[in-house]
C-alpha positions as CSV (number, residue, x, y, z in Angstrom):
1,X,101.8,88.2,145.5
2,X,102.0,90.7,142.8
3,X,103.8,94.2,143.5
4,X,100.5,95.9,142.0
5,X,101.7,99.9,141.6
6,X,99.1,102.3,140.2
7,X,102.1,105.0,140.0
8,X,104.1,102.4,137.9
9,X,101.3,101.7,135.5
10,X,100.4,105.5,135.3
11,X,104.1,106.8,134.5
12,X,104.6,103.5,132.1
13,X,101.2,104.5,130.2
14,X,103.2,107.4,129.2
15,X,105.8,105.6,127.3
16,X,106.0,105.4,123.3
17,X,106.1,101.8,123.7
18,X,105.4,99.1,126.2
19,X,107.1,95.6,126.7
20,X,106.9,93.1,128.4
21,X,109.5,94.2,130.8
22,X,107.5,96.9,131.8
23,X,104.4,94.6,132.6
24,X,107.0,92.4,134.6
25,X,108.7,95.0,136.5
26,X,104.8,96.5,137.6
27,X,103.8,92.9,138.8
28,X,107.6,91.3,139.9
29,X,107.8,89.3,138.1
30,X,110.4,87.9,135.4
31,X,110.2,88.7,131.6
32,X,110.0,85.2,131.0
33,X,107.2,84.6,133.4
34,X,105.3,87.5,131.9
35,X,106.1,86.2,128.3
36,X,104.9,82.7,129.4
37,X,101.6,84.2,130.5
38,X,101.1,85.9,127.6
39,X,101.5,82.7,125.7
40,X,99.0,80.9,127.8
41,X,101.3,78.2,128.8
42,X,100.3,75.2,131.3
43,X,102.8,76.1,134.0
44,X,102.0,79.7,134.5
45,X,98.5,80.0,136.9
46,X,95.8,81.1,135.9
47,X,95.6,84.1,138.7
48,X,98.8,84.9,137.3
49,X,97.7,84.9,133.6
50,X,94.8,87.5,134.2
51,X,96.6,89.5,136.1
52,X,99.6,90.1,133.3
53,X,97.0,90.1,130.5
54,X,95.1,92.8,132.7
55,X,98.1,94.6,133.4
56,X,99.1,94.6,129.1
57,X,95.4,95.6,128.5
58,X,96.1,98.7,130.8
59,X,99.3,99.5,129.5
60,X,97.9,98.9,126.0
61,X,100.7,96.6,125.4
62,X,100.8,94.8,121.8
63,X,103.2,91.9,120.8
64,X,106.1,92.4,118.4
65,X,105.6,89.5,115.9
66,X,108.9,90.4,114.1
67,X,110.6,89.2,117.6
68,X,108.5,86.4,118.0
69,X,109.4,85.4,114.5
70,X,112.5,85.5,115.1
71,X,112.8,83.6,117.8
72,X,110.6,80.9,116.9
73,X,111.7,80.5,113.0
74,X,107.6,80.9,112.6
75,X,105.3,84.0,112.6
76,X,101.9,82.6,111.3
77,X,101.6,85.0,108.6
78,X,100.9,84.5,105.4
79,X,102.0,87.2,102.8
80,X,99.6,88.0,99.9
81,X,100.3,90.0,96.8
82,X,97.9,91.6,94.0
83,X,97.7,93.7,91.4
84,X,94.8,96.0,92.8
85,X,92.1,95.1,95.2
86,X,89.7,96.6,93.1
87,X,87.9,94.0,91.5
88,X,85.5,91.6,92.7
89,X,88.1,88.6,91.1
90,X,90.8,89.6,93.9
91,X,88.3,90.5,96.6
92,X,86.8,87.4,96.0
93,X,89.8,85.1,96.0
94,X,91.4,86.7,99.1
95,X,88.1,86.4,101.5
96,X,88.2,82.6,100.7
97,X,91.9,82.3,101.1
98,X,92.0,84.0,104.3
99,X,89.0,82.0,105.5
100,X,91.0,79.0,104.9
101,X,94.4,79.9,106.3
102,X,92.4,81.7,109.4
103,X,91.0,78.1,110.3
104,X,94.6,76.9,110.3
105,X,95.9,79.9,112.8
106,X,97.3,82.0,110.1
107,X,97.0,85.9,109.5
108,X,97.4,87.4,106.0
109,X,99.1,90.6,105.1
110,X,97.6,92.2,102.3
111,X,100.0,94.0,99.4
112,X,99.1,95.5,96.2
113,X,101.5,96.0,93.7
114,X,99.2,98.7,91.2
115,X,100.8,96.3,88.1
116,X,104.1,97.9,89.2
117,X,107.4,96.0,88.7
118,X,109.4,98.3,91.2
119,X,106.6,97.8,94.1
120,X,106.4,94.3,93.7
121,X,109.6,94.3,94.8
122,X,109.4,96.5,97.7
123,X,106.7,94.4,98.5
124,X,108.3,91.2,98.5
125,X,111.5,92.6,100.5
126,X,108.8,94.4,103.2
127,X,106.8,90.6,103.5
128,X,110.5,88.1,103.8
129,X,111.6,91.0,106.5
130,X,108.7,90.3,108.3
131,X,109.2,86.9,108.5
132,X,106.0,85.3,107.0
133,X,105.9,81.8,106.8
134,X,105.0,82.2,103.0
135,X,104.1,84.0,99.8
136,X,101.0,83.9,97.5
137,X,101.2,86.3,94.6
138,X,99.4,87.2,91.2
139,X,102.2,88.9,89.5
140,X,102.1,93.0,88.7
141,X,101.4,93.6,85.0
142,X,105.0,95.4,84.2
143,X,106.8,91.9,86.3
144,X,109.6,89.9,83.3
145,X,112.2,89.5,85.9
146,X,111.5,86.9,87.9
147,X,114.9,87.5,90.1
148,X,112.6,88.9,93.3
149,X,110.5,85.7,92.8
150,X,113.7,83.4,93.0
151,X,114.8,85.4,95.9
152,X,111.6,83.7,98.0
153,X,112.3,80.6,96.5
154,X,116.3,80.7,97.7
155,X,115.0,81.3,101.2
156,X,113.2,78.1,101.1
157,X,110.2,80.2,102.0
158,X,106.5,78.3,100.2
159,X,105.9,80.6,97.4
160,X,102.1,80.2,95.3
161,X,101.3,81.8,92.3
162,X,97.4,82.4,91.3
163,X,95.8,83.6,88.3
164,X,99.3,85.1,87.0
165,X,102.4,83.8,87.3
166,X,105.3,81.9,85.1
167,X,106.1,78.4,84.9
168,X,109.7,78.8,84.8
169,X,109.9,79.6,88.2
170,X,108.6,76.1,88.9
171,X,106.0,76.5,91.9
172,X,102.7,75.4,93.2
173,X,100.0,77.4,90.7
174,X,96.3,77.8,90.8
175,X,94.5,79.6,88.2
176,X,91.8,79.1,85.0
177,X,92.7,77.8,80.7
178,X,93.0,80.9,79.5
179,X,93.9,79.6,75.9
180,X,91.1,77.2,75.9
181,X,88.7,79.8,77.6
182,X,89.8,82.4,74.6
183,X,88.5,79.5,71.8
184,X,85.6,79.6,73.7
185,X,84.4,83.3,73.5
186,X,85.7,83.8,69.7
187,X,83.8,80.2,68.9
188,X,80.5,82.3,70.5
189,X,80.8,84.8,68.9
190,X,81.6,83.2,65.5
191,X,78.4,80.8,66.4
192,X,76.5,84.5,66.4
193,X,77.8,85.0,62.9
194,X,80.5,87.6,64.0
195,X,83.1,87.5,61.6
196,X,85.4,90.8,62.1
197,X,86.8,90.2,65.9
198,X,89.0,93.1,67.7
199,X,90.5,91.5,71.0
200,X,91.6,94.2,73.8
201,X,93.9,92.2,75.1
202,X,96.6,92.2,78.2
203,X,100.7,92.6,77.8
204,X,101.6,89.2,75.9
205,X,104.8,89.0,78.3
206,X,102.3,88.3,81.0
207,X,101.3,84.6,80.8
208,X,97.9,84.3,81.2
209,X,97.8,87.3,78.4
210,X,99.9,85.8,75.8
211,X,97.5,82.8,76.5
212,X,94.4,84.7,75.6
213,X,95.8,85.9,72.9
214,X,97.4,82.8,71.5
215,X,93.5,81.5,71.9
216,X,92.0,84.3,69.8
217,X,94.4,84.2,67.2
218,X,94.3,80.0,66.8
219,X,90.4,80.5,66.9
220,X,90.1,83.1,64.1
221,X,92.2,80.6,62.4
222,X,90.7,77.8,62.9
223,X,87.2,79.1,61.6
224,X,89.1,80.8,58.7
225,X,88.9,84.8,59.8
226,X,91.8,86.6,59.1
227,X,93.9,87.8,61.7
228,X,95.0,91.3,61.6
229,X,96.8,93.9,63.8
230,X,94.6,96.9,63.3
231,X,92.1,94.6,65.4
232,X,94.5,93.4,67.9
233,X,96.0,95.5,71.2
234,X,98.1,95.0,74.5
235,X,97.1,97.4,77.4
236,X,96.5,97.2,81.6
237,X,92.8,96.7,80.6
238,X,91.8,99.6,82.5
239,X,88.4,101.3,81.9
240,X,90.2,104.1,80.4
241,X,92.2,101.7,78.1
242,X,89.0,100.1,77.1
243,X,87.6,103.5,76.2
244,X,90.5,104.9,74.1
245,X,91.0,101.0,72.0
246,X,87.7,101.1,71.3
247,X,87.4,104.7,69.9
248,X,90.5,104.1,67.9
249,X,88.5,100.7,66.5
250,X,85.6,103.1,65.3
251,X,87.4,105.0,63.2
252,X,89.1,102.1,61.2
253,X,87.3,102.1,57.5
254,X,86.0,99.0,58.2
255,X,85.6,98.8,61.7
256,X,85.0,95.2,63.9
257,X,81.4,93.7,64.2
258,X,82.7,92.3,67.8
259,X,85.1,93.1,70.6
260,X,86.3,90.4,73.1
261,X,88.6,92.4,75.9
262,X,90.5,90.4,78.2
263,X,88.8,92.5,81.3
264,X,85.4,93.4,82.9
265,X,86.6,97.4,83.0
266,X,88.6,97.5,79.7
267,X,84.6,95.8,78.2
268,X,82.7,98.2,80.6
269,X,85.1,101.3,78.6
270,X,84.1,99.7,75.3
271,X,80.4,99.7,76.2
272,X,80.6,103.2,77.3
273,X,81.7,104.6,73.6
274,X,79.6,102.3,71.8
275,X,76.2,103.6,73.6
276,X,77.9,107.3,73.2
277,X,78.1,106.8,69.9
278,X,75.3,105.3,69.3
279,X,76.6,102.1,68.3
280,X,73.9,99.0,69.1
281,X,75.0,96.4,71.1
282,X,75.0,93.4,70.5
283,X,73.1,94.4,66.7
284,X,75.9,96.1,65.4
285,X,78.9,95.3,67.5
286,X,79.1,92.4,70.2
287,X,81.4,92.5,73.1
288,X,82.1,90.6,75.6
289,X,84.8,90.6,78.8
290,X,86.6,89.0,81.2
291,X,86.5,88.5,85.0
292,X,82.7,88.4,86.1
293,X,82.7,91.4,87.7
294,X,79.6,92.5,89.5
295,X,78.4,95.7,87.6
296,X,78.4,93.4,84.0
297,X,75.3,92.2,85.1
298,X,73.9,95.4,86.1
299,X,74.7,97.6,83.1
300,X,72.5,97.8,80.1
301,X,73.1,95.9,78.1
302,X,74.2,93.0,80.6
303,X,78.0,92.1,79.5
304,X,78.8,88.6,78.5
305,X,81.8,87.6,80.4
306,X,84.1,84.6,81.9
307,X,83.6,83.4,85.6
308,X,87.0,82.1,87.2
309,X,85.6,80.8,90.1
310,X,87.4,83.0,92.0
311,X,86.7,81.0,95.5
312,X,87.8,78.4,94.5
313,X,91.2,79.7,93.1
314,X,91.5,81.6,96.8
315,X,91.2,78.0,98.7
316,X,92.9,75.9,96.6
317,X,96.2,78.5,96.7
318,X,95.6,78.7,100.6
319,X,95.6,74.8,100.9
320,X,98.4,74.4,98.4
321,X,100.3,76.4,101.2
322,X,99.1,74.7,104.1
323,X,100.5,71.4,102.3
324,X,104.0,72.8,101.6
325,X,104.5,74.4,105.3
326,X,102.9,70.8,106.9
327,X,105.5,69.0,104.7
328,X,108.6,71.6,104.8
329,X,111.0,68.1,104.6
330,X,108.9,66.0,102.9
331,X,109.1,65.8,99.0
332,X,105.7,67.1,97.8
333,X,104.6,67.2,93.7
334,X,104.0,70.6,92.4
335,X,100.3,71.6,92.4
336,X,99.5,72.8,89.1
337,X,95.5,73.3,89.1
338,X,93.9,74.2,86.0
339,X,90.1,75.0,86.3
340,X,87.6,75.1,83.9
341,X,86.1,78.8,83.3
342,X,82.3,79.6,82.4
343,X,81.2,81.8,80.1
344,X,78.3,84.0,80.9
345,X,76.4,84.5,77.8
346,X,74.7,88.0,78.3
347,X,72.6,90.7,76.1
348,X,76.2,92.0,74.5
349,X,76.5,89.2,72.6
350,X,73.5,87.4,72.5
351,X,71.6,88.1,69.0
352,X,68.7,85.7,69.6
């Protein structure tokens, strides 16, 4: 049935790239036929099915998505953006998201943006020329123009926004209180009788940032401290920021009896120049931090720090998608999911 040609498939192996024209000129058979089989489709045989997928296995054949996008106005990818996948938050919310959309027939593409505005951008471009079916993004740090963002939205492409993200653009959003979560850890820490409170905080553009902030200051009003800038900083919350804001803290004439930082690393750089210089923890100077991350509970002393239920966040963005793609015509209410955050009281900050 088959014109089977060892020669063909030999010389064809050779190639920089096969297609499915190649596998239907070894086995005579149309493009489409070959195509079909590929697909597993009813009216194609089965003898006919193994022997083009045997023939694409030998000729290491692999499907161009970007045409079959293309084609079919649906690729079954699902495009994800981060700021770094080095934190147990993001690692965490992508395994359950791709869990989700995995059981649904979708494939993520992974993109970090390393808090850059510029690669955001590439970013987005590379993910809407690949044709994914839709966008689920924590914004970069440096991100205030949201014109890339609108771009998504313009192509009527599903975009989700997680953890950060800006209600002007007017999407589906999944992420934690900040501002309530920030009353919580300066009303801890006030409970422990500490009364001069320096917050390491993110960039105030960003809005889960200027939320966190906007908590600490309305706590340290609320139980009459007095807010002032010496104690107060914006920075990428890096382990290396952490370090360098809290050395600058120890040299102040009268220096903070706590530090709340708005991320694990920027709390684990704290800890590291308060033990260097001999500062005790939580006796002296409290800290706690942000994120959950697994090494706070390993270091010594353990951090105290916020849980975001990072799961959870990954599956609830995943199914907000699967919603708007199963209702593309269909008028469906903005998801806005607020969750509750924990806060892990640990040896940092625990005086009793």
């Amino acid at each position: 049935m088959f014109q089977r040609c060892s020669k063909c498939i030999k010389n064809l192996g050779t190639k920089k790239k096969t297609t499915i024209k190649d596998i239907a000129n070894v086995l005579g058979l149309t493009p489409s036929a070959v195509s079909k089989a590929l697909n597993d489709n009813p009216r194609i045989s089965d003898k006919t099915k193994i022997a083009v997928k045997q023939v694409a296995e030998n000729l290491n054949y692999q499907p161009n998505h970007l045409a079959s996008a293309l084609r079919s106005g649906k690729s079954n990818l699902v495009g994800v953006i981060i700021p770094r996948n080095n934190s147990n938050f993001f690692s965490s919310v992508l395994e359950k998201m791709e869990e989700v959309l995995n059981k649904k027939g979708y494939n993520i593409i992974i993109t970090q943006s390393y808090e850059s505005y510029k690669k955001e951008c590439y970013n987005i471009d590379s993910l809407l020329f690949t044709q994914v079916d839709g966008i689920i993004a924590s914004m970069a740090n440096e991100t205030t123009n949201l014109k890339f963002y609108e771009k998504i939205k313009s192509k009527g492409i599903p975009l989700i926004l997680f953890d950060r993200g800006e209600n002007d653009l007017n999407v589906d959003y999944v992420g934690i209180d900040d501002y309530d979560t920030s009353l919580e850890i300066v009303e801890h820490l006030v409970g422990s009788n500490y009364k001069r409170i320096a917050h390491i905080g993110g960039f105030s553009h960003t809005r889960i940032f200027k939320n966190r902030i906007r908590g600490y200051i309305d706590a340290l009003h609320k139980f009459d401290l007095p807010y002032e800038e010496e104690l107060m900083s914006e920075s990428n919350l890096t382990l290396e920021d952490g370090r360098n804001i809290t050395t600058a803290l120890l040299k102040l004439p009268n220096r903070p009896d706590a530090i709340y930082a708005a991320g694990d690393y920027a709390a684990l750089g704290a800890l590291q120049v308060l033990k260097e210089q001999k500062v005790k923890v939580p006796e002296e100077i409290a800290l706690v931090g942000f994120g959950n991350e697994p090494f706070t509970s390993f270091v010594e002393p353990s951090i105290s720090t916020i849980n975001q239920h990072s799961a959870q966040i990954g599956r609830l963005a995943a199914e907000a998608f699967i919603e708007r793609i199963n209702n593309p015509k269909k008028e469906v209410s903005l998801n806005k999911i607020i969750l509750k955050a924990e806060l892990i009281v640990r040896g940092s900050s625990d005086r009793n």
